[in-house]
C-alpha positions in Angstrom: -4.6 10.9 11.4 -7.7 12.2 12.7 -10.9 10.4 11.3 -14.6 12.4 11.0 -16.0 9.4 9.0 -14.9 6.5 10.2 -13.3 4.6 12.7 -10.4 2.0 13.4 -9.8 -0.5 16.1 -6.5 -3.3 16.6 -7.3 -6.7 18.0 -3.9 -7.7 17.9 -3.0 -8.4 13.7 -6.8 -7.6 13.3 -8.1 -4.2 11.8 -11.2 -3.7 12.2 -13.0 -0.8 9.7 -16.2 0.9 10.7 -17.8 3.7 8.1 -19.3 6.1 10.6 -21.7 8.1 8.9 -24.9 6.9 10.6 -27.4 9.4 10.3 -27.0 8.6 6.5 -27.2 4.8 6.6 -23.2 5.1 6.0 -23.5 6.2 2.7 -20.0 7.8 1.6 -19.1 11.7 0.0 -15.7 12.4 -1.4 -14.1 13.5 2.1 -15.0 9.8 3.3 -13.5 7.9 0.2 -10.3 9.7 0.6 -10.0 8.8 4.1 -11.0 5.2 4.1 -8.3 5.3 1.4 -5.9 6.3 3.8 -6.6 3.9 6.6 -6.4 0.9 3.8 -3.5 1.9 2.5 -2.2 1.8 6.1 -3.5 -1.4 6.7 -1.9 -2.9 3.7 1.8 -1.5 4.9 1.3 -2.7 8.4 3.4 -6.0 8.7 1.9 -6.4 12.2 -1.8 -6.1 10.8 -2.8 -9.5 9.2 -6.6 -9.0 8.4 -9.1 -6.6 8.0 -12.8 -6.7 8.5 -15.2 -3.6 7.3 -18.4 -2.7 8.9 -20.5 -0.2 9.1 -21.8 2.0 12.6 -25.2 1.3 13.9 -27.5 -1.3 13.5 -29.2 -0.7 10.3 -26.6 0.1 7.5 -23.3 -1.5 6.3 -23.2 1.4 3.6 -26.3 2.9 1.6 -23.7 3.7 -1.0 -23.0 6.5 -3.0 -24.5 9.6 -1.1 -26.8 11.1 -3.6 -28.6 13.5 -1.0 -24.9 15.1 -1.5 -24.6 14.4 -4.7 -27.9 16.3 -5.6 -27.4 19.5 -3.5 -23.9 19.9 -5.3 -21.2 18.2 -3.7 -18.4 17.1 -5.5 -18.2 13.4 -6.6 -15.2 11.3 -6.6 -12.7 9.0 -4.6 -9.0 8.1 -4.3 -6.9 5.5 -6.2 -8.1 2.8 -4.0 -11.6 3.2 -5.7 -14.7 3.4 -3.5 -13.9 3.3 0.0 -10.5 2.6 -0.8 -11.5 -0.7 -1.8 -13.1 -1.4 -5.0 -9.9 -0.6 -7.1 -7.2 -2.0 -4.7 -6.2 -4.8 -6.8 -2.8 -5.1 -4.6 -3.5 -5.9 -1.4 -2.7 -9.2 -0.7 -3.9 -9.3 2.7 -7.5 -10.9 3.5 -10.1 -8.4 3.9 -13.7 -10.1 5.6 -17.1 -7.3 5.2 -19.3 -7.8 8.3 -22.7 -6.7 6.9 -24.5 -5.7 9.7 -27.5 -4.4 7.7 -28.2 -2.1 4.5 -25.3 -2.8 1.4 -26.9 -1.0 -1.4 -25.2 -0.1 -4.5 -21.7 0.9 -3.3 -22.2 -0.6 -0.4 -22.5 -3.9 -1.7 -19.7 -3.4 -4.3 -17.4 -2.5 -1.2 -18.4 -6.3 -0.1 -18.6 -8.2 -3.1 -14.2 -6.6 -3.1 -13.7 -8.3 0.2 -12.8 -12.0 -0.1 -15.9 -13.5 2.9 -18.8 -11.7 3.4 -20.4 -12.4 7.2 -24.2 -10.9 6.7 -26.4 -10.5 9.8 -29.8 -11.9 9.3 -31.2 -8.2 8.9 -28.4 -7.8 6.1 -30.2 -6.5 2.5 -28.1 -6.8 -0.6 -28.7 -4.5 -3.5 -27.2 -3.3 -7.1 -30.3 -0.6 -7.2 -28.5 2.0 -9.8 -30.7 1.3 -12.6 -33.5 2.6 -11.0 -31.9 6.5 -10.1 -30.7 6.1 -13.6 -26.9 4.8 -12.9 -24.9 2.1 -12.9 -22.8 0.1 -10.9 -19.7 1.0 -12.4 -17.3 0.6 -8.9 -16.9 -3.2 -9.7 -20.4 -4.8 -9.0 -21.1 -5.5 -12.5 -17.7 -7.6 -12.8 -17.2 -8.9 -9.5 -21.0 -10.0 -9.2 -20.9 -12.3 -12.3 -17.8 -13.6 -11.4 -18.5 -14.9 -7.6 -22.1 -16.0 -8.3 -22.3 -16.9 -12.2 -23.4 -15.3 -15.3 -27.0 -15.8 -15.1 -28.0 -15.4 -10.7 -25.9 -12.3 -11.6 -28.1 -10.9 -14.0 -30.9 -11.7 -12.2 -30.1 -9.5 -9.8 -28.6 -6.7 -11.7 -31.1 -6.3 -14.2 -34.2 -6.4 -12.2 -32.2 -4.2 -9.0 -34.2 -6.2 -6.6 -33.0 -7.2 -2.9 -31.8 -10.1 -1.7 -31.8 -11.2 1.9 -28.6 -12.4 4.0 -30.4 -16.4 3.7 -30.3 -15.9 -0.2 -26.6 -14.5 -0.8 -25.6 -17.6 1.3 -28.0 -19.7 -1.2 -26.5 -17.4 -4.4 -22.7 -18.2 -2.9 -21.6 -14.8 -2.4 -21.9 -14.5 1.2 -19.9 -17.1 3.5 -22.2 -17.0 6.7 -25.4 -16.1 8.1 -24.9 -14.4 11.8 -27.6 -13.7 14.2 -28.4 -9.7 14.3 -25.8 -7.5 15.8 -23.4 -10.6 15.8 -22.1 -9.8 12.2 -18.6 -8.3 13.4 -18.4 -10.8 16.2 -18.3 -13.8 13.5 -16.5 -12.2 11.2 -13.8 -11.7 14.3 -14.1 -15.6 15.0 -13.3 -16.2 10.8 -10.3 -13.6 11.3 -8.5 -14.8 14.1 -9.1 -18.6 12.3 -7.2 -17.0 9.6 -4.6 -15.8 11.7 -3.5 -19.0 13.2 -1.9 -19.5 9.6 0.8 -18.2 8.2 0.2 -14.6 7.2 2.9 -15.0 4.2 1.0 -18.2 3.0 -2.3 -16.6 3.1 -1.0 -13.5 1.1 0.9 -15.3 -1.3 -2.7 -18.1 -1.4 -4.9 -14.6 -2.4 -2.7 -13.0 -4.7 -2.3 -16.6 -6.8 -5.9 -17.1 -6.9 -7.0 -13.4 -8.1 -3.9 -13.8 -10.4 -4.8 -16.9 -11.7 -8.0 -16.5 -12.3 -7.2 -13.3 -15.1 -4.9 -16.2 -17.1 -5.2 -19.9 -18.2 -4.9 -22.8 -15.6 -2.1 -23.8 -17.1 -0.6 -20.3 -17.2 -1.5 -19.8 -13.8 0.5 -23.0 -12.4 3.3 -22.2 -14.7 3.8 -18.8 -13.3 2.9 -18.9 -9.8 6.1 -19.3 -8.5 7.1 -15.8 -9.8 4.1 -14.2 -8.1 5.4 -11.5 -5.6 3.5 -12.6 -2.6 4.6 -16.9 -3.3 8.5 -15.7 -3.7 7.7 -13.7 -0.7 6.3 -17.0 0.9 9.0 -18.7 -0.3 12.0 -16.8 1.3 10.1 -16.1 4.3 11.1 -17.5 8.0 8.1 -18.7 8.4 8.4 -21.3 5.9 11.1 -22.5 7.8 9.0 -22.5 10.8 5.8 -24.3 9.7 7.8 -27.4 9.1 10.0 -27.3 12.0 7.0 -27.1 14.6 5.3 -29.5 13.0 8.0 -32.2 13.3 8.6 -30.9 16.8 5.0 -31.4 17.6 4.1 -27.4 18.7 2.0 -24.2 17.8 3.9 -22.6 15.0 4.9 -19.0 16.0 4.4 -17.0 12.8 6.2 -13.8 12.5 4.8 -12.4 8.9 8.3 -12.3 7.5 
């Protein structure tokens, strides 16, 4: 698959994710929804790929957002199944996904974060829900997810007044996990990923899809019917749970195989 707006590197079960649309602060167009679509959706089939961390190129932007410059001179609007960037719709993908915010995460931009379970934010990173003042909304999940992770009322302080918040206050607000040093973002996001991958992919799946399951029922729902979640059965008939017992009682590194 040829990319034009984007990019994709493998650091062994890592993916990393780069929006490459620099001169525009990474803002994305249609083209770029439908092919950061793509690469997700090939992420999430990959049993070899584990985790995926999204980033944006250069040193100033994670993602503007929706590109209205594009917008305004005609272009048409829209984006795949997966929802903006392929991500703010994916609702099935079981598989840890980490935003390095290496700057900008307006609008869009910050709904694509606020859909990945961490959020490493460089000390330059600005966080943003600025529709209301171009007249829109943030409709691609920001208005739910943003409540959610942070609370009813820090939420609507943001969202209502559209104001920015700096890297040192989403770690203070709760939806950001770490503070990195400028143009360390991806780097510490990396050191978070390959943390993750020294468990057992199938637990970590089937740990994700329990807790965004879970929390749409009841607590008691949600122990009742964990067990019949796909990703826990999955876990649950897996050779690594085999595995994860037997190396600790013979005293050795597990060797996961994702299966």
């Amino acid at each position: 698959m040829e990319l034009n707006f984007s990019k994709v590197e493998r650091k062994g079960p890592i993916t990393i994710v780069t929006m490459s649309r620099p001169e525009v602060y990474n803002a994305l167009h249609i083209d770029a929804h439908f092919e950061l679509n793509k690469i997700f959706d090939d992420f999430s089939r990959d049993p070899e790929q584990w985790v995926a961390i999204v980033t944006g190129a250069g040193d100033k932007a994670f993602c503007a957002g929706n590109d209205l410059k594009w917008q305004a001179a005609g272009g048409k609007r829209g984006w795949d199944i997966g929802g903006f960037a392929g991500l703010t719709s994916r609702y099935d993908c079981d598989k840890p996904l980490i935003a390095a915010v290496n700057g900008v995460a307006m609008g869009g931009g910050f709904e694509i974060a606020l859909a990945c379970d961490l959020i490493i934010a460089s000390e330059n990173a600005t966080f943003a829900l600025p529709e209301p003042r171009v007249g829109l909304a943030a409709l691609a999940g920001g208005l739910h997810r943003l409540p959610r992770q942070i609370g009813l009322k820090r939420a609507m302080g943001m969202i209502l007044t559209a104001r920015h918040v700096s890297a040192k206050e989403g770690l203070e607000l709760g939806f950001v996990n770490e503070v990195a040093p400028q143009g360390e973002a991806v780097a510490v996001a990396l050191r978070w990923a390959e943390t993750i991958c020294k468990n057992s992919p199938m637990s970590i799946r089937a740990s994700k899809q329990a807790i965004h399951k879970g929390l749409a029922v009841s607590l008691e729902q949600a122990i009742e019917e964990q067990r019949d979640y796909p990703a826990v059965k999955a876990m649950l008939a897996s050779q690594d749970f085999i595995e994860g017992p037997k190396a600790f009682a013979e005293k050795r590194p597990p060797k996961w195989l994702g299966r």
